[in-house]
Structure formats: structure tokens, C-alpha cells
N, C-alpha and C positions, 0 to 999 in steps of 0.2 A: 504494500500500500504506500502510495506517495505522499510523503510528510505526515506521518504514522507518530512524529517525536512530539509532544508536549511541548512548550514552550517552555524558554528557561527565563530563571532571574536576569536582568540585563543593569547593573548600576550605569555604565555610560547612559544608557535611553534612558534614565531615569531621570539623571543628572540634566543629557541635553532638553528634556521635554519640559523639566522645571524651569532651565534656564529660557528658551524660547516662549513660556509662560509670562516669563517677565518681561523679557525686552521686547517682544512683535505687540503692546499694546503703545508702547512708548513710540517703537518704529511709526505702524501708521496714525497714531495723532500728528507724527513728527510730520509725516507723506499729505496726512489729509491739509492741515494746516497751507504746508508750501505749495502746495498746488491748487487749494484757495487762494492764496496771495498770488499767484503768478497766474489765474487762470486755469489751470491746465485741467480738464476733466479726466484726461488720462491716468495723470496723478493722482485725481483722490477717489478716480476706479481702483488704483493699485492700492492705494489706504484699503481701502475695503475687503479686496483679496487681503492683505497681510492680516489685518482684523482676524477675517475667516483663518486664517494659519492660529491663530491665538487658540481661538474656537478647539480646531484639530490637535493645537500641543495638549490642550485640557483633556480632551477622548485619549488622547495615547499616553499620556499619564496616568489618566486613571485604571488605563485597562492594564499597564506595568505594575503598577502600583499594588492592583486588586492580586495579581500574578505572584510577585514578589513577597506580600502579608501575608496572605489565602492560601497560597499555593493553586490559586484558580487559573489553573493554566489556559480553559475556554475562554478567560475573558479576552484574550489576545485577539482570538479570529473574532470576537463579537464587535469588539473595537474595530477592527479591521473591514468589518460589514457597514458600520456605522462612518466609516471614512468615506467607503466608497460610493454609499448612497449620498452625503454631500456634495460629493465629486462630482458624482450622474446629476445631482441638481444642479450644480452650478454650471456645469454644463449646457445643460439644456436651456439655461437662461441665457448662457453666453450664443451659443447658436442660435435662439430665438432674436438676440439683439437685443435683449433686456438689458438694461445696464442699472447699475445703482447710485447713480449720482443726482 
């Protein structure tokens, strides 16, 4: 069977998802901010994507997190479900033309 193994404890992803918890909310105020001041809609499109990466370091933290306390090693692929259906959303808005600005 293909990937048959459990999920193991991972302290780097732990460490990275905390750290990316804190700095991608600072980053896009930083993005939305400057590209309010300069115009740019491009720009505080991207604020919003980084926002949304905020979002995703919080899911992949906590599904580490529950792994690493628990020993719930499902939560991994549950989180990993939970990424992808964001992705397929924001996709589909981004195809659509939808934007968030």
C-alpha cells in the first residue's frame, strides 16, 4: 500500500508554521497598506493571498501540533484535505475573475 506510514512528529514544521503565524499577518498589512498608498490593486490582491497563507500556517499547525500531543497521526491528511479545499476555492474565484479588492 502507498504511504501505509503514519505521520511522524516534525519540530522544524512546527517551529516554521509558528513562525509564518506571526510574520504573514504583519507581511500583508505591511503589502495591503503600500499598495493602498501607491494604488496598486495588484498589491493588496497579494495582501490578501499572504492573509490567506496566515489562515493555512494556523491549519498546519494545528494539525502538527494535534500529531505531535495526540499522537493523532490522521490529523495530518485531515489538514491536508482542509488545504486543498481552500486551494480549489480560491481557485475557482481566481478563474472566475473574482478578485478581493
Amino acid at each position: 500500500m502507498v504511504g501505509a506510514d503514519a505521520a511522524e512528529h516534525s519540530t522544524v514544521g512546527i517551529a516554521l508554521a509558528a513562525a509564518s503565524l506571526l510574520v504573514m499577518p504583519v507581511l500583508s498589512y505591511a503589502q495591503r497598506r503600500a499598495g493602498r498608498e501607491l494604488g496598486s490593486a495588484s498589491a493588496v490582491a497579494d495582501s490578501k493571498q499572504t492573509l490567506l497563507c496566515t489562515y493555512l500556517s494556523g491549519v498546519l499547525l494545528a494539525g502538527l501540533l494535534l500529531n505531535s500531543l495526540f499522537g493523532w497521526s490522521w490529523a495530518d491528511p485531515v489538514v491536508a484535505l482542509v488545504i486543498a479545499a481552500v486551494a480549489v476555492k480560491e481557485g475557482r474565484e481566481a478563474w472566475r475573475g473574482e478578485h478581493c479588492c
